[in-house]
N, C-alpha and C positions, 0 to 999 in steps of 0.2 A: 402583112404590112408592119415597117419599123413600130416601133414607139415614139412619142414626142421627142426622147432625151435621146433615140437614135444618131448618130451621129453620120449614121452609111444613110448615102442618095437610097432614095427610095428609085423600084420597089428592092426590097432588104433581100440581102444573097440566100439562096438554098444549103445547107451543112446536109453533104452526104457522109454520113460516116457509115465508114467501107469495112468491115470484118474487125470491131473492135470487140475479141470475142478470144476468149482465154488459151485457145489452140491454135491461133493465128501465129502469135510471135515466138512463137515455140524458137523458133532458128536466131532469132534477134540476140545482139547482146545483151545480156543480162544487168550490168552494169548501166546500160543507153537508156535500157528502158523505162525507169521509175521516171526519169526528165518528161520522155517522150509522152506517156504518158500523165502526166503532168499538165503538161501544155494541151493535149484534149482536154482534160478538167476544164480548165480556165476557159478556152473558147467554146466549150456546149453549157460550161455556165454562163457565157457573157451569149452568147445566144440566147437561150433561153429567158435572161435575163432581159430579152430584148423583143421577145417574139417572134427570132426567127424559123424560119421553116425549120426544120430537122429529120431526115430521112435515112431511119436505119437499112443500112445492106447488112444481112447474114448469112454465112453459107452453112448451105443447109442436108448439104449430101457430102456424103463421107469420096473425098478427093479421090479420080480414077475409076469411082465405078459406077457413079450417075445413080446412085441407089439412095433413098431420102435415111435419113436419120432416124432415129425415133423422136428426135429432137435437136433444136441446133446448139453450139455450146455454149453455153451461159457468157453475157457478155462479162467484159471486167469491169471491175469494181469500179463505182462513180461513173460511170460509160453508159447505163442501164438505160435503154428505152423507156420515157414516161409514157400511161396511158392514152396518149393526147395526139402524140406521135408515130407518124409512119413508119412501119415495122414489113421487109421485103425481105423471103428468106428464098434467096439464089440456089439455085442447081449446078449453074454452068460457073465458067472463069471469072465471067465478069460482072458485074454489076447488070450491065444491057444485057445477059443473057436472058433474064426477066423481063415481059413485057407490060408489067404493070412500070414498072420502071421506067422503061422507056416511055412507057405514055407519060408519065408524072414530068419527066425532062423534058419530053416535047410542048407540054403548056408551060413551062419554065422560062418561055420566050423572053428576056428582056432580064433575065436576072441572070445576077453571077450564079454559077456553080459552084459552090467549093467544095472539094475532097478532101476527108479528116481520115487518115490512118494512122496506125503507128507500124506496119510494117512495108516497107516496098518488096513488093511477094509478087507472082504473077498474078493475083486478084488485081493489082493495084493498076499494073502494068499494061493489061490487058483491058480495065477500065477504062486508061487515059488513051489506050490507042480507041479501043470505040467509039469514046466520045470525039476524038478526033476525025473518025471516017462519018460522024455522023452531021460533023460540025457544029458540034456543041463543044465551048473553051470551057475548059475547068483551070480552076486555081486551087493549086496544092497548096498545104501548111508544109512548110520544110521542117521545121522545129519537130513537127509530132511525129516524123517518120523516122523508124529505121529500122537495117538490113541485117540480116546474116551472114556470119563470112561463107567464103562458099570456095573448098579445094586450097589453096594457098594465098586467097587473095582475102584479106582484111574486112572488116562489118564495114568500117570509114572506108575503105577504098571499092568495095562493091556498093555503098549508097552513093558517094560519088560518081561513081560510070550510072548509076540510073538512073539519078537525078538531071546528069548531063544528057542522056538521053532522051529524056520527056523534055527539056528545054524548048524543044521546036514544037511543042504540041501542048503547052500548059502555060500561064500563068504561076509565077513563083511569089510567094509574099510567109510571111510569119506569123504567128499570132498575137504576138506583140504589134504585128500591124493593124490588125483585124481589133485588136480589142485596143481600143482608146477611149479613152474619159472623154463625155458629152462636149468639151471646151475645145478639146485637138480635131482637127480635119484628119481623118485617114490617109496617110498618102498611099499611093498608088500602088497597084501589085505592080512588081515588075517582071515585063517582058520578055526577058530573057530564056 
């Protein structure tokens, strides 16, 4: 449940954050990324500062060979799972590959979802289609994500095609929307 000085309809959104964990944005720009990360600070502190849920995803087996780790990779800095907080450490692509996970979404009934990454990777990707086949809407943070270049085509112009992508299967908004002072109304994710 929000807090009094919440400003979000109750019941308060779920923050999954998706692979914020030091091997994820390996491909990312380098330059994108201090921002992007940035703007997750602000929004799991304005959560937390709120009592929102927070559900960490981590992957937990070394990509391609389904074999566990000896451990997953340390998240990054300010990103850290507190004790308090749910902590899911993934096998497969996506987040749903976990079935504690998807049990935790399916009592989720009635609240937003929101996805916090900072890289659109195929964890990401592959999240926002499950949760799509499964009929569960999430809403991405645009702000905290970004991509890789990939072959000849630019970090800006491959986050662009993925973002437009997920468009028909997501909720789009900021965290500049998400975090507002007790006094402003949130306005609306948009739908696009």
């Amino acid at each position: 449940m929000g807090a009094s000085s919440d400003p979000y309809p109750e019941p308060a959104p779920w923050i999954i954050c998706l692979d914020l964990q030091h091997d994820r944005p390996v491909r990312a720009k380098a330059d994108d990324l201090p921002r992007r990360i940035a703007a997750c600070r602000r929004l799991i502190a304005h959560a937390r500062g709120l009592g929102w849920p927070l559900i960490h995803v981590l992957q937990a087996a070394v990509r391609g060979t389904g074999a566990p780790r000896a451990r997953a990779a340390p998240p990054i800095e300010g990103l850290q799972p507190r004790p308090f907080e749910t902590v899911i450490l993934r096998s497969g692509l996506s987040a749903f590959s976990d079935q504690t996970f998807q049990a935790l979404i399916k009592g989720a009934a009635g609240r937003e979802i929101v996805l916090v990454s900072v890289l659109l990777g195929p964890a990401w990707l592959t999240t926002v289609l499950d949760a799509h086949d499964r009929g569960v809407r999430v809403t991405l943070v645009e702000d905290t994500l970004s991509a890789g270049a990939l072959r000849r085509f630019s970090a800006e112009t491959v986050r662009g095609v993925l973002l437009a992508f997920a468009g028909p299967f997501v909720r789009r908004t900021t965290s500049g929307r998400l975090i507002r002072p007790p006094a402003e109304p949130r306005p609306a994710a948009n739908d696009s």
